[in-house]
N, C-alpha and C positions, 0 to 999 in steps of 0.2 A: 504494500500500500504506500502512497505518496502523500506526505503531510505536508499543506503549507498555513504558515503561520504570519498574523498580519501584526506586526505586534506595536501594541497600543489600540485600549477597547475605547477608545473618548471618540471626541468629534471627530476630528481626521482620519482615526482609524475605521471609522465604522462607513463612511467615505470611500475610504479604500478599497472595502472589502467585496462591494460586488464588481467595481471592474475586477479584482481579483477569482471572483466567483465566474464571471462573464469569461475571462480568458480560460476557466478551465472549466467550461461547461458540460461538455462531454463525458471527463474524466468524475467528473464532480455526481453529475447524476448518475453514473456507473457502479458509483462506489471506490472507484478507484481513487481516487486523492478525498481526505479528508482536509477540511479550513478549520483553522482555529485562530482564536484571539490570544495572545501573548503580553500578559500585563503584569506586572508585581503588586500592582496596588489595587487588585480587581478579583471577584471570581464568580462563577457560576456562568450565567448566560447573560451574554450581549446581541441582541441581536436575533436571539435565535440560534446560537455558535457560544461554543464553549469557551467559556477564559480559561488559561492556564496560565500559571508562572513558569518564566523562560526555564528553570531548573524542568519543571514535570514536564514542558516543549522537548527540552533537551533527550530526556531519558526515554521519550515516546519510540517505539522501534517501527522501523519504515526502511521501504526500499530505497525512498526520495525522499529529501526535508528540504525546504527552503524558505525562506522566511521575508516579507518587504515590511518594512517601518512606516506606520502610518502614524508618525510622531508630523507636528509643526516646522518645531524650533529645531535650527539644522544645528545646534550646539548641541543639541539631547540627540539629534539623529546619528551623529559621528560618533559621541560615544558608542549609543546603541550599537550602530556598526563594528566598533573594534571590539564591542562584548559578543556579539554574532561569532 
């Protein structure tokens, strides 16, 4: 299975998350890739999609993972980045 994660559940992320949904629409409604939300300050459901903490992202086992930042501020995103 292919996981990808948008990470940050707020306004921008949630934003995100269907053209993220849209580009894998396919795979999406197959079963083949699961979407998730990736937030440390966040849990349950956003959206309809599950939050997780980047740690339980992490540990998730998958053939694929990829993940895009649906963060604002490009000072929060570059970290986020180098923690990816």
């Amino acid at each position: 299975m292919k996981i990808i994660g948008v990470f940050g559940a707020s306004g921008f992320g949630r934003e995100v998350l269907p053209l993220v949904r849209q580009a894998n629409a396919a795979d999406v409604a197959s079963g083949e890739t699961k979407l998730y939300f990736v937030d440390d300050s966040k849990s349950g459901l956003a959206n309809g999609v599950e939050v997780l903490t980047f740690d339980a992202f992490s540990a998730l086992e998958a053939t694929s993972k990829s993940m895009t930042i649906g963060i604002a501020s490009a000072t929060v995103r570059q970290k986020l980045e180098e923690r990816c």
